[in-house]
C-alpha positions in Angstrom: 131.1 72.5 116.4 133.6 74.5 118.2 135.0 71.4 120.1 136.2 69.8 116.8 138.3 72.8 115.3 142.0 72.7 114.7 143.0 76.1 115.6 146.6 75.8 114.7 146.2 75.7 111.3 148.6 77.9 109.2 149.5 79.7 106.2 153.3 80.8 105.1 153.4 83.9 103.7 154.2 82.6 100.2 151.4 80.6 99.9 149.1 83.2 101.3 150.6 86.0 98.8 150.2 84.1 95.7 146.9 82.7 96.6 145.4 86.2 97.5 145.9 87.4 93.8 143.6 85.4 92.7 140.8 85.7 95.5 141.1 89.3 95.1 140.5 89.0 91.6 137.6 86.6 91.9 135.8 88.6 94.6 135.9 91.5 92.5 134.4 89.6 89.5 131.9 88.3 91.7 130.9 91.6 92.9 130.1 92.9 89.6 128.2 90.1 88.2 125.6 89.2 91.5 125.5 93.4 91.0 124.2 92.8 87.2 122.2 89.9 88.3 120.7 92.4 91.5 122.0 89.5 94.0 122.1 91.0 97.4 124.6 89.6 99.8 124.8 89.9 103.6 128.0 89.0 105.3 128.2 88.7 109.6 131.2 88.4 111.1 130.9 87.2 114.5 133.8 85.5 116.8 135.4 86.2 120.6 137.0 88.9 121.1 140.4 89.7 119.6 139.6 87.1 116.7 140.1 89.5 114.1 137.1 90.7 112.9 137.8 94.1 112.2 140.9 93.2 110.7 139.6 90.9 108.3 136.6 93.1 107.4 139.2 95.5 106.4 140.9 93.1 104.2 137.9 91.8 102.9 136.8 95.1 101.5 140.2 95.8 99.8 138.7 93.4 97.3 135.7 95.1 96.5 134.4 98.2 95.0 133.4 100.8 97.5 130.8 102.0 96.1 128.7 98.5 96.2 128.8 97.9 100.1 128.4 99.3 103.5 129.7 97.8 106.8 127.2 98.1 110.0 129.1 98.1 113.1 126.3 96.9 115.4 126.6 97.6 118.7 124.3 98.3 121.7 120.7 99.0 120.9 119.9 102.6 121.0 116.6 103.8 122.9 114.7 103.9 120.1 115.8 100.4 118.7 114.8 99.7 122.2 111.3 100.5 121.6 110.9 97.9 118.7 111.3 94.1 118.2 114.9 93.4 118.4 115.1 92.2 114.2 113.8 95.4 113.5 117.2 97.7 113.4 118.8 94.8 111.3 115.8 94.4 108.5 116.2 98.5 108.2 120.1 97.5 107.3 119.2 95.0 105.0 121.1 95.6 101.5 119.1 96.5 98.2 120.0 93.6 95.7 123.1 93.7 94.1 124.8 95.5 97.0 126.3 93.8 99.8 126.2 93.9 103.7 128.8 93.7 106.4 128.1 93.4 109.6 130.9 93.9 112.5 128.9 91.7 115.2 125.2 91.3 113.9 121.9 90.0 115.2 123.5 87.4 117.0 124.8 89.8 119.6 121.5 89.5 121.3 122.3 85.4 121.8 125.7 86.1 122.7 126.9 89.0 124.4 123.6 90.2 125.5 122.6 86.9 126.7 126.0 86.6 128.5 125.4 89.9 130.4 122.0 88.9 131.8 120.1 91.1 129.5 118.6 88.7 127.8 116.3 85.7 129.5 117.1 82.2 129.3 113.3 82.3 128.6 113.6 84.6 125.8 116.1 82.7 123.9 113.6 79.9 122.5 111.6 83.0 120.7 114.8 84.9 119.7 116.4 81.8 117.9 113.0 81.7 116.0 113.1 85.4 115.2 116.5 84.7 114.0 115.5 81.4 112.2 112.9 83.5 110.6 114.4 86.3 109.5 117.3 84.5 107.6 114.9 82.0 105.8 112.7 85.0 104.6 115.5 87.5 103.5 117.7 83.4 101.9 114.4 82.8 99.9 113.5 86.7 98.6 117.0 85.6 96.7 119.6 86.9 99.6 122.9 85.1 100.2 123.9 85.0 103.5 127.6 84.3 104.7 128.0 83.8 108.5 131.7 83.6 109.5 132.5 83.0 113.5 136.1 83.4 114.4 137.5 81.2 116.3 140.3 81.4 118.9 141.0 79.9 122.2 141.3 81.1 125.6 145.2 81.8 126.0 145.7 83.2 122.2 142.6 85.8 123.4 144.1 86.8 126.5 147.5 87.1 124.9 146.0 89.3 122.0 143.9 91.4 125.1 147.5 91.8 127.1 149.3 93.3 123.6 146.6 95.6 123.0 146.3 96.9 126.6 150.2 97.7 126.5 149.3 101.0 124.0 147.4 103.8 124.8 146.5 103.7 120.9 144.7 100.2 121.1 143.9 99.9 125.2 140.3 101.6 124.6 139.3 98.8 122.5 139.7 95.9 125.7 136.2 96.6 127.7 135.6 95.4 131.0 133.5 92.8 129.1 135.8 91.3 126.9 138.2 90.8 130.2 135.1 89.0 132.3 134.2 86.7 128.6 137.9 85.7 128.7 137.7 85.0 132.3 134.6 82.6 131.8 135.6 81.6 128.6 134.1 77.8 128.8 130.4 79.2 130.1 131.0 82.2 126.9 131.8 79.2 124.5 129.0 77.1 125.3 126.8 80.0 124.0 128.3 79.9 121.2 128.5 76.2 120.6 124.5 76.6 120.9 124.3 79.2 118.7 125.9 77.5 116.1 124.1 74.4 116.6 120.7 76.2 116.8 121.4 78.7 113.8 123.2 76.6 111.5 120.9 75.5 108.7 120.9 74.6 105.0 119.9 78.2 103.7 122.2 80.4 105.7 125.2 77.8 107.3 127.7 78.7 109.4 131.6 78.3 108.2 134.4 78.5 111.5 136.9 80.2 110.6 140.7 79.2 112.5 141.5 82.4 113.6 144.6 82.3 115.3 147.0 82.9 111.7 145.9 85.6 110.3 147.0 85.2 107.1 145.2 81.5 107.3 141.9 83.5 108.1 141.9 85.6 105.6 142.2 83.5 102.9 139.5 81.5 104.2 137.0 83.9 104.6 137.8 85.0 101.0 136.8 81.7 99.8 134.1 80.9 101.4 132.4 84.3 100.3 133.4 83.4 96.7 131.7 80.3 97.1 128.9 81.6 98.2 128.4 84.2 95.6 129.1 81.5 93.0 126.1 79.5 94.2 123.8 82.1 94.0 124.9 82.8 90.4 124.7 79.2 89.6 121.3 79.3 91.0 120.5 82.2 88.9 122.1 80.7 85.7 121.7 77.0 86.0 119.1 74.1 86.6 118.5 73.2 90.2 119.9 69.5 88.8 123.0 71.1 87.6 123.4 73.7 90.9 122.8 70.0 93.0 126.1 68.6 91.3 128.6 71.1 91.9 130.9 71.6 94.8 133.6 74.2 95.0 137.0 72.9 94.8 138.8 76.2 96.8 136.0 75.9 99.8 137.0 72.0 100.1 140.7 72.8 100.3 139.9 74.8 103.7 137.5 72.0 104.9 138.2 70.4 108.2 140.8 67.7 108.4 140.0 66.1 111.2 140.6 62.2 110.5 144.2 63.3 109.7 144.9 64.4 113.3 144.6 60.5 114.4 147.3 58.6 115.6 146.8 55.4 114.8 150.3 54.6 115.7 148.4 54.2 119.2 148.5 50.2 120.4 148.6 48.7 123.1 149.9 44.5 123.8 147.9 42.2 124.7 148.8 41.7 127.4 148.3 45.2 128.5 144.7 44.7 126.4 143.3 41.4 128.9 144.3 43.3 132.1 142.2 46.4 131.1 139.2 44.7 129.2 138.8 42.6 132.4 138.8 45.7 134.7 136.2 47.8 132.0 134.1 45.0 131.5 133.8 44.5 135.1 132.6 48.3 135.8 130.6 48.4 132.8 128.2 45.2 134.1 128.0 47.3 137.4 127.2 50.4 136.0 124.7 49.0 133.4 123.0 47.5 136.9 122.9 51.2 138.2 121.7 52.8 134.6 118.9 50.3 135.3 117.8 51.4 138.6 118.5 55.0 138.0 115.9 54.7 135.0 118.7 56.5 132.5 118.6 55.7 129.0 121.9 55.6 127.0 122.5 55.8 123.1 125.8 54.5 121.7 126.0 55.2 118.0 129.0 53.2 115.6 130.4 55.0 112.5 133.7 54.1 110.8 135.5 53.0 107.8 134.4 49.2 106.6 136.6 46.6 108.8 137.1 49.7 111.0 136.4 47.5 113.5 133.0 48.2 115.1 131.6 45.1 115.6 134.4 44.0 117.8 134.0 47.0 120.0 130.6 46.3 120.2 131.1 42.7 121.4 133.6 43.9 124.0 131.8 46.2 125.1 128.1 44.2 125.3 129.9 40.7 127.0 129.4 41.1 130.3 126.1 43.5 130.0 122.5 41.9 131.0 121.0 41.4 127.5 117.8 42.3 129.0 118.6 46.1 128.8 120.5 46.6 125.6 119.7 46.3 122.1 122.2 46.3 119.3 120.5 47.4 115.9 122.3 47.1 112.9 121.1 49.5 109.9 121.1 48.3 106.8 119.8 50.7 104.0 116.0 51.6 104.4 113.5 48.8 103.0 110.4 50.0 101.2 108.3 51.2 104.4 111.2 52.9 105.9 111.7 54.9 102.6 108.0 55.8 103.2 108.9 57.7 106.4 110.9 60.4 107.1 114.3 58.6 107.3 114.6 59.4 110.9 111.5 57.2 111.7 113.3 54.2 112.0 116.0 55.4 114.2 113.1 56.9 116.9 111.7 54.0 116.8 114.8 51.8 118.5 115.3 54.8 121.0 115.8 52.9 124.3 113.2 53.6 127.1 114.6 54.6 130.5 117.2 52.5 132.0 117.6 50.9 128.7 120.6 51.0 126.6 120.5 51.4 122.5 123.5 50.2 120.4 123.3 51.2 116.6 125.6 49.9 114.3 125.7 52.7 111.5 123.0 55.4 112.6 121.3 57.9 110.9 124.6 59.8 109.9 124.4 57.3 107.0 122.2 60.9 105.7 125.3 63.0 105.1 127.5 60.0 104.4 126.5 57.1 102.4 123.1 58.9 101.1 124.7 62.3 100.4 127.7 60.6 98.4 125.8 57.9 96.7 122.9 60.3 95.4 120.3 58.3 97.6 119.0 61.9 99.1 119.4 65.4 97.3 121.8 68.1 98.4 119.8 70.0 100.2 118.2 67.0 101.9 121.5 66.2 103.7 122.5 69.7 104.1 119.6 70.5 106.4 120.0 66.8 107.8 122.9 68.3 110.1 120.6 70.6 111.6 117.5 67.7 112.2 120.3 65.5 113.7 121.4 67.7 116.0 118.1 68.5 117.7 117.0 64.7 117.8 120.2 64.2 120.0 119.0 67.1 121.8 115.7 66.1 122.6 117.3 62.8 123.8 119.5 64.5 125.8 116.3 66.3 127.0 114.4 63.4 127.9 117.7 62.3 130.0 119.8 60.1 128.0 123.2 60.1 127.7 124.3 60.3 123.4 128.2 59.4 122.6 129.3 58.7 119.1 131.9 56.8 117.8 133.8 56.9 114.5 135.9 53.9 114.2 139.1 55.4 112.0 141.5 53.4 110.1 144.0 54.2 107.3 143.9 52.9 103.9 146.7 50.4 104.1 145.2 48.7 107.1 141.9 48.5 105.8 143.3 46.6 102.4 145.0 44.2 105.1 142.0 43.5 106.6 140.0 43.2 103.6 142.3 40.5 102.5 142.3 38.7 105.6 138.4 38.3 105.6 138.4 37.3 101.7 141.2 34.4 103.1 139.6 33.4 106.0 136.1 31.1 105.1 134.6 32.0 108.5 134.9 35.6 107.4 134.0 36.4 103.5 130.1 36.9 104.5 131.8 40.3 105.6 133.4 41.8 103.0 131.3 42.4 99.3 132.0 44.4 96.3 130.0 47.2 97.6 132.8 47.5 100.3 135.2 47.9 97.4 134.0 50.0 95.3 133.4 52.6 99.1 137.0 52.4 99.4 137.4 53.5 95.5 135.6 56.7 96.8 137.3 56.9 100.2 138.5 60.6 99.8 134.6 61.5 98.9 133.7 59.7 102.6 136.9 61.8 104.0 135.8 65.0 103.0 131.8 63.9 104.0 133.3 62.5 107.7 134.6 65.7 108.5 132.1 68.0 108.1 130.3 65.4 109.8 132.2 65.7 112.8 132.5 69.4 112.8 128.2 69.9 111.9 127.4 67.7 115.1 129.8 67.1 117.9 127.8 68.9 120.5 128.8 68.8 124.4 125.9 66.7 124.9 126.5 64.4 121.8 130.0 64.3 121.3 132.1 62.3 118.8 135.0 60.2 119.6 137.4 59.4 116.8 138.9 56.0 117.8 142.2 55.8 116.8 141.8 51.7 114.9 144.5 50.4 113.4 145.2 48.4 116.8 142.3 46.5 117.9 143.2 46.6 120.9 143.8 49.9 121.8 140.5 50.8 120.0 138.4 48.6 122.1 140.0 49.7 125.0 139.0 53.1 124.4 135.4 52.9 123.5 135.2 50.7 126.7 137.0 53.8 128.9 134.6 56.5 127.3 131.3 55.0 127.8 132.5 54.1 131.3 133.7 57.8 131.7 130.3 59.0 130.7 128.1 57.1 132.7 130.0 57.2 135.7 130.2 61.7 135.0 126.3 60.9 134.6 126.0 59.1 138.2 127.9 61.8 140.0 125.2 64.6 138.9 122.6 61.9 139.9 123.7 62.4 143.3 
């Protein structure tokens, strides 16, 4: 999740002032009506160091009546918190309804920087993730809402912010010796965070990154998110589940990640340029396929994109000179009537590739929060919790000791019209574009919107996505060919 965010999004101070008005106002609102409705609300603000939490906990509260919260500033555990289960000092902070919780740093602490200081076992964690699990789905269905916000900033913005507040005698106490060794071994701190996120964030209590680095950026964020939650809940309260199911929040959509539009898809290559370096790939790829064989490691390769995104073309430059005796390429086409019977995970398990084997899917199980979520083939909580299930079936692959990459095959619209009418023209080609594909591009900023939470939910360390910058064929190719390369050949060296 943390791999995928833009942190240098910003907000001018115009935009910000005449935007807060009206958040302010909102929150306020919103306050008073989940406190007539007795809607408890619980708010954690967790993030590195620096990020800004207490800053934006401050500004937060500016928008609400004092007398209907309380911030917790959790910190170490105290003996006697000590001497019970570690949940126990956060369900005695629990709000009554209609009041609402803050938490500086909360029960994730113990999965962060407890974990991070060796205080907590890496055989420990399993359990504590549970206890965590547990605790949020008991407190989400006894009616709570739950608003988990991680601020995010990266290495050099953090030690920049550490270095300013060290220069005042005023702010130097609030730099520990732990914040200075986190920022020092920033990539081992952030992967515990990126499996935090990935192991916490479900359909019932989801986590929202917040871009961190502008402040003013951050704050309005935050705001909306909380107003979006506390308008669900009142939906929930006021509405049919059918109507709740329907809705989405315009203002949290407008802060969603746009991650497609970082792209260039000026990118190309001749081809010229394109034979010399499809030769050379192809070349390393047939000998490294031989070695994935021997080795006994089983590879996953999953194809995503726009339609005429061009995936079947990478998939043919990238199968050519592979044995055909250890790959299989499965297209997925929607569910037939005993696939529908299963949990619509089934099928994909079923074409996992045994060791040494490598699996090629052509559309994957994403098609959940995609195609299914848009198209009202699946409910909204069915692909809302499908993030989570995703996620740990590319873990357990990764487990078992194959290697998971991810490609989304990214176009623009005017390319994809050009492309469209070159298949309708060509006879050899019409089988490949249908109506269906039409009327998907009449809902192409529905799929944008879809795509990048996708990205964001489930690029994981171990299962990355890779956009592929498409609207040269060549250069697209190319690249899918260079990153499965990269990975194997990253895969042999640990072998050794």
């Amino acid at each position: 999740m943390l791999e995928k965010v833009d942190l240098t999004k910003k907000m001018s101070k115009e935009e910000y002032k005449e935007k807060m008005e009206t958040l302010e106002l909102e929150l306020g609102h919103l306050q008073r009506e989940c406190k007539e409705q007795k809607i408890p609300v619980m708010i954690a603000f967790e993030g590195y160091g620096a990020s800004g939490k207490g800053l934006q906990i401050g500004r937060l509260i500016q928008g609400l009546d004092p007398r209907g919260f309380e911030v917790h500033a959790v910190k170490k555990e105290t003996e006697e918190e000590r001497m019970h289960p570690f949940m126990w000092r956060f369900w005695t902070k629990t709000p009554e309804r209609g009041r609402i919780a803050i938490y500086d740093t909360s029960w994730y602490r113990r999965v962060q920087i407890d974990r991070f200081d060796g205080k907590v076992s890496e055989e420990e964690l399993p359990a504590d993730y549970e206890s965590i699990r547990s605790f949020e789905k008991q407190l989400t269905d006894d009616g709570m809402v739950i608003v988990k916000l991680f601020l995010a900033i990266d290495q050099k913005e953090q030690k920049k912010r550490f270095k300013k507040l060290m220069e005042s005698k005023e702010t130097k106490w609030r730099v520990s010796e732990g914040d200075l060794k986190r920022n020092k071994e920033f990539a081992r701190y952030e992967q515990m965070n990126e499996e935090m996120l990935r192991k916490t964030d479900t359909d019932y209590a989801p986590w929202t990154i917040i871009e961190a680095t502008d402040k003013r950026y951050a704050t309005a964020k935050i705001f909306t998110t909380v107003i979006h939650a506390m308008q669900m809940a009142l939906e929930k309260v006021k509405m049919p589940e059918e109507a709740q199911e329907e809705r989405r929040s315009g203002g949290e959509r407008e802060f969603q990640e746009s991650l497609l539009a970082k792209a260039d898809l000026s990118k190309k290559l001749s081809k010229k340029q394109y034979k010399e370096q499809l030769k050379e790939l192809q070349g390393k790829m047939e000998r490294l396929h031989g070695e994935l064989y021997r080795r006994r490691i089983p590879v996953v390769l999953g194809f995503e994109g726009w339609d005429a995104g061009g995936k079947g073309g990478a998939i043919k430059r990238l199968t050519e000179h592979m044995d055909p005796r250890g790959y299989v390429v499965n297209p997925t086409a929607s569910p037939n009537d005993i696939e529908k019977a299963h949990h619509y995970l089934w099928r994909f398990w079923r074409a996992m590739p045994k060791a040494g084997h490598i699996a090629i899917f052509d559309r994957t199980w994403y098609g959940r929060v995609m195609v299914e979520r848009i198209e009202g083939f699946c409910t909204t909580k069915e692909w809302q919790r499908a993030y989570k299930e995703i996620n740990d079936m590319e873990q357990d692959l990764v487990n078992a000791g194959a290697i998971v990459l991810k490609f989304w095959m990214q176009i623009d619209k005017d390319e994809q019209a050009a492309r469209f009418k070159a298949r309708q023209e060509n006879p050899e080609k019409q089988w490949k574009i249908t109506d269906e594909d039409w009327r998907n591009r009449e809902k192409w900023d529905q799929y944008e919107e879809a795509v990048n939470e996708m990205l964001i939910r489930t690029s994981t360390p171990h299962a990355p996505w890779v956009v592929v910058e498409g609207n040269c064929k060549y250069y697209a190719r190319i690249k899918v060919l260079e990153m499965v390369v990269h990975a194997i050949e990253e895969r042999l060296k640990e072998e050794k």
